[in-house]
MARNU-399613 format. One line per field, with one value per residue (C-alpha): x, y, z; residue number from 1; residue in three letters. Coordinates in nm, 4 decimals, padded with zeros to 6 digits. Layout:
<fikes>
u	X|... $
v	Y|... $
w	Z|... $
num	NUM|... $
residuo	Ala|... $
</fikes>
This chain:
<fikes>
u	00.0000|00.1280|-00.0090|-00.1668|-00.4028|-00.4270|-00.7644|-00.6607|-00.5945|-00.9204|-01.0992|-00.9953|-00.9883|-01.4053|-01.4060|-01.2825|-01.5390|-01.8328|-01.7149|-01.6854|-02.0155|-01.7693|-02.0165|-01.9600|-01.7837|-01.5114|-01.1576|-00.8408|-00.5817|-00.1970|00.0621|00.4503|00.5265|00.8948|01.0352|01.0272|01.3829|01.4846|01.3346|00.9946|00.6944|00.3694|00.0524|-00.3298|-00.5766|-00.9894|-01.0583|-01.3301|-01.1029|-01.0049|-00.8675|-00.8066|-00.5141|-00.2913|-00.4376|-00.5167|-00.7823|-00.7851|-00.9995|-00.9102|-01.1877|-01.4072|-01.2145|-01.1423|-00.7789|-00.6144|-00.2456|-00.1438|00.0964|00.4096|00.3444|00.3628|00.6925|00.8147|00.4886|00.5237|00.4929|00.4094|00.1930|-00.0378|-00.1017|-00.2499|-00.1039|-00.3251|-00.1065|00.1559|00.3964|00.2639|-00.0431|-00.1339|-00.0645|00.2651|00.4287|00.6744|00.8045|01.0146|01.1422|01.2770|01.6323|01.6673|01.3730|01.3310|01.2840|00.9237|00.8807|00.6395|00.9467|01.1823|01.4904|01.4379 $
v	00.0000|00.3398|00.5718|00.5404|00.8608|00.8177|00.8483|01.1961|01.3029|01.1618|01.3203|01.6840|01.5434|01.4759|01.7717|02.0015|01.8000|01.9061|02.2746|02.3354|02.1081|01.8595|01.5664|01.2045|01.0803|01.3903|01.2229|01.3794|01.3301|01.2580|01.3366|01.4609|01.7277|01.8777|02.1535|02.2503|02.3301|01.9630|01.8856|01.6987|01.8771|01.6972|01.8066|01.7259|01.8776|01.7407|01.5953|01.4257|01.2224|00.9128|00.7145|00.3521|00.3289|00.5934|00.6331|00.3640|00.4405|00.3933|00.3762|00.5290|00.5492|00.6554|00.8842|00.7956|00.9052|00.8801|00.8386|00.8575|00.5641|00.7464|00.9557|00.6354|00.5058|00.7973|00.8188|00.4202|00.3105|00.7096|00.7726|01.1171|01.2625|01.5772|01.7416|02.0199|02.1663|02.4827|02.2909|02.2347|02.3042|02.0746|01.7808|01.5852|01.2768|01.0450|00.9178|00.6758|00.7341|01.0603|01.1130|01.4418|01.6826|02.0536|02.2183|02.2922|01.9378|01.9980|01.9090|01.6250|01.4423|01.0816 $
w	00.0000|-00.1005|00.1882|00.5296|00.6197|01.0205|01.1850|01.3080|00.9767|00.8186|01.1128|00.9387|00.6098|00.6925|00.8370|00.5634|00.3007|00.5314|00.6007|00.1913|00.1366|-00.1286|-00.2257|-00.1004|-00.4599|-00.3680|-00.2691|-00.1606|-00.3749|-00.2421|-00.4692|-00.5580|-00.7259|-00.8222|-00.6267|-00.2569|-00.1228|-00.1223|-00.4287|-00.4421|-00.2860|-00.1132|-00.2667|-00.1265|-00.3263|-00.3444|-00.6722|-00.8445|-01.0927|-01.0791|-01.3489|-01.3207|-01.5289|-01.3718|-00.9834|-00.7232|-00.4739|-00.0678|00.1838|00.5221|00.8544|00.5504|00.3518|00.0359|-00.1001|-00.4844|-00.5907|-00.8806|-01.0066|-01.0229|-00.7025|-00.5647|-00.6336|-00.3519|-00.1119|-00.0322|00.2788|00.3882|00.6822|00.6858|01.0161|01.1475|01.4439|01.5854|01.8767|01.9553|01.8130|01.5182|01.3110|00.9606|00.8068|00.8500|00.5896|00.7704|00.4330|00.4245|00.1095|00.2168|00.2322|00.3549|00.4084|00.4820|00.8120|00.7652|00.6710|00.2923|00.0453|00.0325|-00.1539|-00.2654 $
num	1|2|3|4|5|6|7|8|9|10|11|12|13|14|15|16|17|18|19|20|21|22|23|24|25|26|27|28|29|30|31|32|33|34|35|36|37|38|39|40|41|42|43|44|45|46|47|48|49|50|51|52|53|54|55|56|57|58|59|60|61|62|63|64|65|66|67|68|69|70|71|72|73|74|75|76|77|78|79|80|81|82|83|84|85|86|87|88|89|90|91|92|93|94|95|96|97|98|99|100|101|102|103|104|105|106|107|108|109|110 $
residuo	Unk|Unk|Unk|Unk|Unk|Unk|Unk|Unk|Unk|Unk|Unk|Unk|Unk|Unk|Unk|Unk|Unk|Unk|Unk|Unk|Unk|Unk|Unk|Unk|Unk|Unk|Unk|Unk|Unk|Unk|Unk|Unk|Unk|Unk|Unk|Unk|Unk|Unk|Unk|Unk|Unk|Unk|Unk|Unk|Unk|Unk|Unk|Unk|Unk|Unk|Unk|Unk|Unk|Unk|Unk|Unk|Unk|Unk|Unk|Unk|Unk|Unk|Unk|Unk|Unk|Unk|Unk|Unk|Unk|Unk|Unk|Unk|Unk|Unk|Unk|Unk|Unk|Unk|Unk|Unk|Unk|Unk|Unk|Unk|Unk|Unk|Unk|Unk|Unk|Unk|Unk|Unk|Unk|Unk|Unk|Unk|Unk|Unk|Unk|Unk|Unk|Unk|Unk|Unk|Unk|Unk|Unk|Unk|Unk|Unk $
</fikes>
């Protein structure tokens, strides 16, 4: 499996869909994108898409979450969490992949 979205983090994942009003059939889409300081970036975005080909689709404490295929050659094994403290506020991606990340933790190096 690519991803694991933790219950905390499909908690405000639910909660975001209700605040905005998305529809059931919307999912949130994981992803990597190039750039960031260490060069790959996380992206979450809701989407509507889903293509069977190129994505695989998850189900996590009732959220439903997309990859695309080659987003998941660097997200595998990745947990999402959501920290809501004064630490920290927002999602988090222990990636395993990661070989050196930035201080604010949203880019990466694979």
């Amino acid at each position: 499996m690519a991803i694991t979205l933790t219950e905390r983090a499909a908690e405000e994942v639910a909660r975001v869909k209700e605040s905005q009003s998305f529809d059931e059939t919307m999912s949130l889409r994981v992803g990597v994108a190039g750039g960031g300081c260490s060069g790959f970036s996380y992206s979450l975005k809701f989407d509507n898409e889903f293509d069977a080909e190129r994505d695989s689709r998850f189900d996590f404490h009732g959220v439903s979450v997309v990859v695309d295929k080659k987003s998941s050659l660097y997200l595998d094994g990745t947990t999402i969490d959501w920290h809501d403290g004064l630490d920290r506020r927002g999602f988090t991606f222990e990636n395993p992949n990661a070989v050196k990340s930035c201080g604010c933790g949203s880019s990466f190096q694979a």
